[in-house]
N, C-alpha and C positions, 0 to 999 in steps of 0.2 A: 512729958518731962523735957525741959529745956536739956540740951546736949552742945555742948561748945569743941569742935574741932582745929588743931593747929595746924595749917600746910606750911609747910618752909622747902625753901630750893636754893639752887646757887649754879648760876651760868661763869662759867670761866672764858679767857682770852681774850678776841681783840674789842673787848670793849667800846676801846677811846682810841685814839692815835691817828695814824694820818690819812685813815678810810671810815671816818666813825662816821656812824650810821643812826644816831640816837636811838639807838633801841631801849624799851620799855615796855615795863607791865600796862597790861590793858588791865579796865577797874571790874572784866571780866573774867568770870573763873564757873567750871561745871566740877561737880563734883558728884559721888555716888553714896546716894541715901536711900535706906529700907522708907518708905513714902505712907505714912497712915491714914493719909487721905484715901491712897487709890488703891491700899492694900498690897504694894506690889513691893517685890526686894528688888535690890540694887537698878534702884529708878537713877537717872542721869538725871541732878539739877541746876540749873542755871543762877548763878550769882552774880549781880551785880554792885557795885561799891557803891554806898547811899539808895537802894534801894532798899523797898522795909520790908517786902516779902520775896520768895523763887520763886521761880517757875520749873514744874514738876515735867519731865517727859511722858509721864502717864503709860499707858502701853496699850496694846492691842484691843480697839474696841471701847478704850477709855482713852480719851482727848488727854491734850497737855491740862496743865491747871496750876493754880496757887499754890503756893504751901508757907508755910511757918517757915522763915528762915532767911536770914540776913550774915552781910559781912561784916562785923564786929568792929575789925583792925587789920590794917593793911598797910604794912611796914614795908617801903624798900630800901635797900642801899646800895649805891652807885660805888662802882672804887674804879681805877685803871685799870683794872682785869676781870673785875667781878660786878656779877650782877644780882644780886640776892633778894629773895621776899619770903616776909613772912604773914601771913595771915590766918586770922578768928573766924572762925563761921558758925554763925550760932543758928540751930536747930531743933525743931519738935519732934520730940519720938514719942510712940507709945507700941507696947507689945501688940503684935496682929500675928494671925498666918497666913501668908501669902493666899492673895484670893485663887490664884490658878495655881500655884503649884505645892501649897499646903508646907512648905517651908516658914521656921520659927522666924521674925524680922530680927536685929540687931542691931546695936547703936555703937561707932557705924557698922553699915552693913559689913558681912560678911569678907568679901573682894573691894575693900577701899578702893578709889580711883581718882584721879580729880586731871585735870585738863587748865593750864594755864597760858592764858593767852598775851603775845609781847603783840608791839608796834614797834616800826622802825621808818625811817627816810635814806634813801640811797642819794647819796650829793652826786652822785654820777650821772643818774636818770632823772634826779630831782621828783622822786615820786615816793608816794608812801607803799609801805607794807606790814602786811603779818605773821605773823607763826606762832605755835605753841608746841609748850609739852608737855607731857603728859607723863605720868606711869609707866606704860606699859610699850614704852619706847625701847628701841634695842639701843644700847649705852654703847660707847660715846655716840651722842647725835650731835652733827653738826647744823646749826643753824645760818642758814646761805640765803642771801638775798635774791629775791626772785625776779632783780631786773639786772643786775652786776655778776652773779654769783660771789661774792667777797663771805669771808666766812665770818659773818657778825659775833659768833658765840660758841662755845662748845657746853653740851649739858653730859655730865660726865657721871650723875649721880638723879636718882630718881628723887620726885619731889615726897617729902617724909609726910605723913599723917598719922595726925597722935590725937587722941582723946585725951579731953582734961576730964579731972573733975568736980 
């Protein structure tokens, strides 16, 4: 059964002004799916923007792999202080019990998660960089660049995931 997931976030602070650092969503994102292929719950999957299927973390003893699943829609908006995204991820589930630990699977799994990943340039170093966030971050996180330290962002709320349906 097709399963469509909404992630949405919001970076606040120094966005823009007179240390901006172009920071940006990468058209990268992982997120945590019960995986039908490999049987397994809260498998780590790999999304990327325009591609037509993920890549499954698989788990012990069973390799990475394919799976059903693409990013939909991939909204951002830029503001003076804010950095926001929303995105679709659309998904194949079917009922399984986990092959090792005999748990029922879930759409989505059980412990949602997802990992979103930014870009940025430091006009200082003149070099690029990255960071993400994630879930399971201790709130407020500051986002600091890794040749400057300047504080690019502050993520002050975790990013939301909702099943549509």
């Amino acid at each position: 059964m097709l399963r469509t997931a909404e992630i949405t976030t919001e970076l606040t602070g120094a966005i823009t002004g007179d240390n901006f650092h172009n920071l940006h969503w990468s058209s990268r994102l992982e997120f945590s799916v019960d995986c039908f292929i490999c049987e397994r719950t809260g498998r780590t999957q790999v999304y990327e923007r325009g591609a037509e299927r993920a890549l499954c973390s698989g788990s012990r003893g069973f390799q990475s792999h394919y799976t059903a699943g693409r990013i939909t829609a991939y909204d951002t908006t830029t503001g003076t202080d804010r950095l926001a995204l929303r995105a679709l991820v659309d998904f194949w589930w079917a009922p399984f019990k986990d092959a090792r630990d005999d748990k029922p699977a879930m759409a989505p799994t059980s412990h949602p998660w997802v990992r979103l990943h930014l870009g940025s340039y430091c006009p200082e170093a003149k070099e690029t960089g990255k960071d993400s966030v994630q879930t399971n971050l201790v709130r407020p996180y500051e986002l600091r660049c890794s040749h400057c330290e300047f504080v690019i962002a502050t993520d002050v709320a975790a990013p939301a995931i909702r099943l549509l349906d």
